[in-house]
N, C-alpha and C positions, 0 to 999 in steps of 0.2 A: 443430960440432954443439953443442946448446943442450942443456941439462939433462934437460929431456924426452926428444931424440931420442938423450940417451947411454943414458936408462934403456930406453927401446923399442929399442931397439938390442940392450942386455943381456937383455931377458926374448926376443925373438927369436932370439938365440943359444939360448939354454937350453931353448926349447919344440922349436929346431931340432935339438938332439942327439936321441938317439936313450936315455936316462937312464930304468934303473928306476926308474918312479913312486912306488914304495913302500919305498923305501931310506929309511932316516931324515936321513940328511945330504941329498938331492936335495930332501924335504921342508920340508926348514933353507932349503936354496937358493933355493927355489920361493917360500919364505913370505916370506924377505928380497927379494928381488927384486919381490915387490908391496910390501911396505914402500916399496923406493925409489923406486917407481913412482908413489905415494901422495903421499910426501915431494918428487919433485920437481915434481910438479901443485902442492903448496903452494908448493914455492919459487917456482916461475914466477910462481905470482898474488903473494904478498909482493913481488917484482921489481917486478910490473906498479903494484900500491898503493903502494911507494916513489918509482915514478918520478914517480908523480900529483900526490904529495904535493911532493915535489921541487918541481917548476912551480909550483903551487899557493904552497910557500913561495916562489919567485922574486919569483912575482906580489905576493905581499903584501910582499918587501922595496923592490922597485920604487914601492908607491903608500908605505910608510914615507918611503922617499927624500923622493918629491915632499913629504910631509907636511914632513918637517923642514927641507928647503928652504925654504919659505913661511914656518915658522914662527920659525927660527932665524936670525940675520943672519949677513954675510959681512963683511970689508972694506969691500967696494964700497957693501953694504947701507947699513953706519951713517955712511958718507962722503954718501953719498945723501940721511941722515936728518939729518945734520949742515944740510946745506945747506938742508934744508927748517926747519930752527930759525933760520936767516940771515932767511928772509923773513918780514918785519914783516906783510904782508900777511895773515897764516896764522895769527901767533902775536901778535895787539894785547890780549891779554888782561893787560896788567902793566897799563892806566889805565885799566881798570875797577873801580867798588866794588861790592861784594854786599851786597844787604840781606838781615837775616833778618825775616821777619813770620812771625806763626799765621794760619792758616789759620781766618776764621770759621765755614766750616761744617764742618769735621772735627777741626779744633784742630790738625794737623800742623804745625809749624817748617819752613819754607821757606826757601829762599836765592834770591835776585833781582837779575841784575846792574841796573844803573843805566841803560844801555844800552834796557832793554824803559822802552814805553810803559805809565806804572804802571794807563793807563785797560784796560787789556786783559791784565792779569794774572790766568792763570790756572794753579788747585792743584796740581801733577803729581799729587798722592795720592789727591784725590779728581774731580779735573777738574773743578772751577766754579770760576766768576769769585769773583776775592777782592774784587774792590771797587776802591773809587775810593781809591787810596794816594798819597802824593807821601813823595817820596824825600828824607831832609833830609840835607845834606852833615855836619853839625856841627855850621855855622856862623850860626843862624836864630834869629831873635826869636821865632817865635810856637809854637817848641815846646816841649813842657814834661820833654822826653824831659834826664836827668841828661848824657847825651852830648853837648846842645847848651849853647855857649855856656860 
């Protein structure tokens, strides 16, 4: 029996005797017995919102999981990540050089690998074309930049 059917069980009994109604202890009896009756209609529902919440937390430890999965590495993970820093293919970014230019129409400081076509350079900040640039290694006669030469 469930909480409910112990207390309906108990106030059945007691409706079932045969008890002067007007005694003061039977009115004691009578008043507690709907007390219990009250209190376990609450417990039942608190039973049923705990279980709810129960799952409910399951569920969100469950998608945590996968979250920290994805985001967190394993062994296997950085052995994996290891191997992808092996290929040159992925990671040719050591024989590149960056140039910094301003930006003529917004003034922003720019970095530009060597690699882009300097005819087709354009702002990230403000997105237009910066213009017709040529990229000087260091090593040039005709600039007058204190870096060359």
């Amino acid at each position: 029996m469930n909480i409910n059917e112990n207390a309906a069980y108990l106030k059945g009994l007691f409706d079932g005797y045969e008890l002067d109604r007007n005694s003061k202890e039977v009115k004691l009896i009578g008043e507690m017995l709907e007390l219990i009756t009250k209190m376990s209609s609450r417990i039942s529902d608190l039973e049923a919102d705990n279980a709810e919440l129960r799952e409910y937390i399951e569920e969100i430890d469950e998608d945590l999981g996968a979250v920290e999965e994805e985001l967190y590495f394993t062994d296997e993970d950085e052995d994996d990540y290891d191997d992808l820093n092996d290929n040159d293919e992925y990671f040719d970014d050591e024989d590149s050089e960056y140039y910094e230019l301003e930006c003529p129409n917004c003034g922003e400081t720019v970095c530009f690998d060597d690699s882009l076509d300097p005819n087709d350079l354009v702002c990230p900040a403000c997105g237009e074309k910066v213009g017709d640039v040529e990229f000087c290694d260091g090593e040039c006669d005709a600039c007058d930049s204190k870096d060359c030469n």
